[in-house]
C-alpha positions in Angstrom: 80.0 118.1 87.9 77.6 118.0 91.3 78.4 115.5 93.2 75.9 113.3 95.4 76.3 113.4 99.2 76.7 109.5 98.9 79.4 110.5 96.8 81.0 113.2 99.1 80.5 111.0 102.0 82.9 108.5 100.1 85.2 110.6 99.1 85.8 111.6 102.9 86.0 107.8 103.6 88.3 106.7 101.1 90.7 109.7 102.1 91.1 108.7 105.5 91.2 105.0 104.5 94.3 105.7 102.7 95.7 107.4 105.7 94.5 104.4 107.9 96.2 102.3 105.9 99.5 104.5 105.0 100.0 104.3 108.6 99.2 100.9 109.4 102.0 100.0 106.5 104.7 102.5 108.6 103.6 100.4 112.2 104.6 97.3 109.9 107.5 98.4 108.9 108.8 99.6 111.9 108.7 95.5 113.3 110.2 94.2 110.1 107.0 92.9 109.2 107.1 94.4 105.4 110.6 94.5 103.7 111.9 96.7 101.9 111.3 100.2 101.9 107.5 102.3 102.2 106.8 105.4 100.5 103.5 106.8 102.3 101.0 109.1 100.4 100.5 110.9 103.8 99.0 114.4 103.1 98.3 113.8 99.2 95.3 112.0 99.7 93.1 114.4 98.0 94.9 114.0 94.5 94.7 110.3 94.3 91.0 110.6 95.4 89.6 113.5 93.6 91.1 112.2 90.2 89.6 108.5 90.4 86.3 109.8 91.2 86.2 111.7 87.6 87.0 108.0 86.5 84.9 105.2 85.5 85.3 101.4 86.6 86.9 100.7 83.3 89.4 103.4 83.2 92.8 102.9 83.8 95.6 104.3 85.5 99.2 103.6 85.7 100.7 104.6 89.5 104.5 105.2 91.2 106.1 103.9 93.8 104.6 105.8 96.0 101.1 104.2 95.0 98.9 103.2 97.6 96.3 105.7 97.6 96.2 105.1 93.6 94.9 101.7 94.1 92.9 102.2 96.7 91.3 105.3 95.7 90.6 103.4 91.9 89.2 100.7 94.4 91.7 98.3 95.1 90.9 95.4 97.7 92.4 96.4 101.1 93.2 93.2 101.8 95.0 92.0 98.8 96.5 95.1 98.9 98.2 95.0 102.5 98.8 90.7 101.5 101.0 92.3 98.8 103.3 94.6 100.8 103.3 92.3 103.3 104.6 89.9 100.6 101.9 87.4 101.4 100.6 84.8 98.2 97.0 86.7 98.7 98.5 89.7 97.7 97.6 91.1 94.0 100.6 89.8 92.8 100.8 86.6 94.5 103.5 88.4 97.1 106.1 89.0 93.9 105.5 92.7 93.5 105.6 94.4 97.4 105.0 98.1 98.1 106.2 99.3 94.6 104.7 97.1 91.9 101.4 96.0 93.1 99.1 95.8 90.0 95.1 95.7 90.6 94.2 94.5 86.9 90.7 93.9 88.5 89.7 97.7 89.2 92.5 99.2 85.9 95.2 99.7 88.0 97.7 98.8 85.5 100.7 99.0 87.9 103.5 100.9 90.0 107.0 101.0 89.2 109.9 102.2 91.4 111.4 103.6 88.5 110.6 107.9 88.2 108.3 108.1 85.2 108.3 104.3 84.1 104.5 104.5 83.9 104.3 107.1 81.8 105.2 105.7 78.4 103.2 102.6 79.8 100.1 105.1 80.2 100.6 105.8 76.5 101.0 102.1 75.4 97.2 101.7 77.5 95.9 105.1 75.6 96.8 103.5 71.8 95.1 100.4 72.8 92.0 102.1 74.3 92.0 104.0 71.1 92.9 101.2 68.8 89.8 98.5 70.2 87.0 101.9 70.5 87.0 101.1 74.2 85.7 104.8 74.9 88.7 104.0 78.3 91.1 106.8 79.3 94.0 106.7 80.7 95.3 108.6 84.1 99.1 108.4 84.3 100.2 109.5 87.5 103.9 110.3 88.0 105.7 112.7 90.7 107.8 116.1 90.4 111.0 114.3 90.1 109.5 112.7 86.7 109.6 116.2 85.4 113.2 115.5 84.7 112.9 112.6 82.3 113.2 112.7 79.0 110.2 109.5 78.8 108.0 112.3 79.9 108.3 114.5 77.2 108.6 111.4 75.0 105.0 110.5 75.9 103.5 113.8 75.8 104.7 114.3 72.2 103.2 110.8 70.9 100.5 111.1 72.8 100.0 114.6 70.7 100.8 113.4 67.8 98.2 110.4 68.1 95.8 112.2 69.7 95.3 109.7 72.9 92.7 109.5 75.7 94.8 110.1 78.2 95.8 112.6 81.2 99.2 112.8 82.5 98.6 113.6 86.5 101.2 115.6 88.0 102.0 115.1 91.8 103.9 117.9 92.7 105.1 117.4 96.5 107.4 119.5 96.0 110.4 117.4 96.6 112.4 114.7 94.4 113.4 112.3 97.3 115.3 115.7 98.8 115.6 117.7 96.2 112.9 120.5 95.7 111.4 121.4 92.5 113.0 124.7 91.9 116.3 123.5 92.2 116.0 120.7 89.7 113.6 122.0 87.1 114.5 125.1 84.9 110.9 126.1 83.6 108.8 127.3 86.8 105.7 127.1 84.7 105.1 122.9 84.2 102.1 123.8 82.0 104.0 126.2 79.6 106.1 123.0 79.1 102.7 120.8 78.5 102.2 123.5 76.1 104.6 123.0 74.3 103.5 119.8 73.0 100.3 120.8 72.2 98.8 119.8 75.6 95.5 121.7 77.3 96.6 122.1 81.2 95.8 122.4 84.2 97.2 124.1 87.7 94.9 123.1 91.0 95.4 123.0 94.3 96.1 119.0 95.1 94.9 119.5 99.4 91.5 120.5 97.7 89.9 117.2 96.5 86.8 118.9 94.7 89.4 121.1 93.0 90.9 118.3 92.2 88.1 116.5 91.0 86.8 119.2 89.0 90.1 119.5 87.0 90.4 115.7 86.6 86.6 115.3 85.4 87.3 118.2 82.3 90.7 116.6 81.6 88.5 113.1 81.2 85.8 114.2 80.0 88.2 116.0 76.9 89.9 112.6 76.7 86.5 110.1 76.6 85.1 112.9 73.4 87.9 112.8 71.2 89.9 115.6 72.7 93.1 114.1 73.6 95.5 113.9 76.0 95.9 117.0 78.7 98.1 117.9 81.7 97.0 118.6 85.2 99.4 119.7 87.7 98.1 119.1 91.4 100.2 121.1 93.8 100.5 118.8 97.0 102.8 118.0 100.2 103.8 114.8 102.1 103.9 114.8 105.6 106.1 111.9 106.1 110.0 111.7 104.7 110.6 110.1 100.8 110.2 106.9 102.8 109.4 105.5 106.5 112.4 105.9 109.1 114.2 109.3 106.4 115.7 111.5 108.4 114.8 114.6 106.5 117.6 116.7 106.5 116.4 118.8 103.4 113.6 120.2 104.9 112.8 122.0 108.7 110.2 120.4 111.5 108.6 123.2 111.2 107.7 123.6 108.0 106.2 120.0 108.1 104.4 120.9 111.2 102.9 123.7 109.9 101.4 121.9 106.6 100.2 119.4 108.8 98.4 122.1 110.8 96.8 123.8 107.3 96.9 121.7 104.7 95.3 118.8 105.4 93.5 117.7 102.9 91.1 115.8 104.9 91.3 118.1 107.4 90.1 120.6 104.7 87.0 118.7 103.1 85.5 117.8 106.2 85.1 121.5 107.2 83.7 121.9 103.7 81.1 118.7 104.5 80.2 120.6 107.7 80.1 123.7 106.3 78.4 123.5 103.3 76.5 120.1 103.1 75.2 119.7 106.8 77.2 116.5 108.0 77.7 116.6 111.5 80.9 115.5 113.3 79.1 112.6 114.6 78.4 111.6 110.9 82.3 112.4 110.1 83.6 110.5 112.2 81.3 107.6 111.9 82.8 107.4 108.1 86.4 107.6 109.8 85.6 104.7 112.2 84.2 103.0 109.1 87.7 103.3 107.1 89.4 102.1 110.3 87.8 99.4 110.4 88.1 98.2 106.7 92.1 98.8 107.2 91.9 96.4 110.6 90.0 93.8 108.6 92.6 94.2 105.7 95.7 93.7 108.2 93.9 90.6 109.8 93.6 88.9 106.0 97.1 89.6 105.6 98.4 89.1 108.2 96.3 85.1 108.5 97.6 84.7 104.7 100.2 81.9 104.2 103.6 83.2 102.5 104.3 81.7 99.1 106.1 78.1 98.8 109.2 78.5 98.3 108.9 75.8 95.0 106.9 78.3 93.8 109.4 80.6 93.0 109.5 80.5 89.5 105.4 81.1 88.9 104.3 84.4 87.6 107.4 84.8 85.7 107.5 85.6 81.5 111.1 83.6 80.7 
């Protein structure tokens, strides 16, 4: 599980690149240049990153609606990828799908839904066919805290027992269900005694560490790709921004925000590990930074020079 510094060096990049671009989505939103509503990954960079490094190209993954950092951390084109929530015809779905259902076929992104565990069961459907055609594919199905309260879930994790699938159901555990926190909506405090239940090896890491991350992710696949089946990681992580851009937050103190900025940042957090441990200088740090800026300027410039789709068009990319 050693990772190259070319690796590191990405991992760093790709972190802040989905901040970059988290960010730049919020500024678009606040001049009514993306409609309908944004749900940032701000703060949970590490999870979305350390799991699709333990991935191959092939793999696949099914997101949320809070999903940008899925696709772009499985590799996702920037600039398709802003064309879509900008609901431009560049985007990956043509401008149909916006912030919540962009799929990325290209890189095994197999889609987000705004619905709370909808890509679960469809995580399972990908699992049977990987297992079905000998692909030697997993599956990473990611889903939030609030999924912890449908019955799909548990649904999945039982068939995905029973059949013994290649997949690995990814826990994002922010901590709150739009406003609600965990421990007021879910009975069992233990999440993995409940993947235990179906049979499931798990997993408890902290999500603001990406290596942690990545090193739980990597056994979970690595047990999936042999034969192993499916498995349960839990990745305990916080959003800094509301359940979407412009929430007032009621639920939960400045405070307490401004303090998990402050120490748990998960970028924050690697690069003092980089420095630390591997010998990259600020100078190189922020160098990678200036180079995920970048990509995220280029990306808005392609969206934001991409036509709109015809309005003729409108019934294209439709099944009936």
């Amino acid at each position: 599980m050693t990772l190259s510094l070319d690796t590191l060096k990405h991992i760093y990049r790709t972190m802040w690149t989905i901040r970059r671009f988290e960010e730049t989505a919020g500024k678009l939103y606040q001049k009514d240049m993306i409609k309908g509503g944004i749900h940032a990954s701000i703060g949970q960079e590490g999870v979305a990153v350390g799991v699709c490094t333990a991935l191959r190209p092939d793999d696949w993954i099914t997101s949320t609606h809070r999903g940008h950092g899925h696709h772009i951390a499985k590799g996702a084109d920037l600039g398709r990828l802003m064309a879509e929530i900008m609901g431009k015809d560049t985007g990956y779905c043509h401008g149909r799908g916006g912030s919540m259902h962009v799929a990325a076929f290209d890189v095994g992104s197999l889609g987000a839904s705004a619905i709370v565990a909808a890509g679960v069961p469809m995580g399972v459907g990908a699992a049977l066919s990987a297992k079905m055609q000998e692909t030697n594919r997993v599956v990473v199905s990611f889903f939030g805290d609030g999924g912890m309260g449908q019955g799909t879930l548990y649904e999945s994790l039982n068939l995905a027992t029973v059949w013994k699938l290649p997949i690995v159901f990814l826990l994002e555990n922010n901590q709150f269900a739009v406003s609600t926190r965990i421990d007021r909506s879910i009975a069992v405090k233990d999440r993995q005694a409940l993947a235990g239940a179906y049979g499931l090896d798990s997993a408890c890491v902290d999500g603001q560490d990406v290596l942690a991350v990545y090193e739980a992710a990597y056994v979970a696949v690595e047990l999936a790709r042999s034969g192993g089946g499916p498995s349960f990681v839990e990745c305990q992580t916080y959003r800094f921004e509301g359940h979407y851009f412009g929430e007032p937050q009621v639920y939960r103190s400045r405070q307490e925000v401004e303090e998990a900025r402050r120490s748990r940042d998960p970028i924050v957090r690697f690069g003092a590990i980089l420095t630390a441990e591997h010998e990259i200088s600020q100078e190189e740090l922020l160098a990678l930074k200036t180079q995920a800026s970048r990509a995220v300027e280029e990306a808005l410039a392609f969206a934001q020079e991409s036509p709109e789709p015809l309005p003729e068009a409108y019934k294209e990319y439709v099944y009936v």
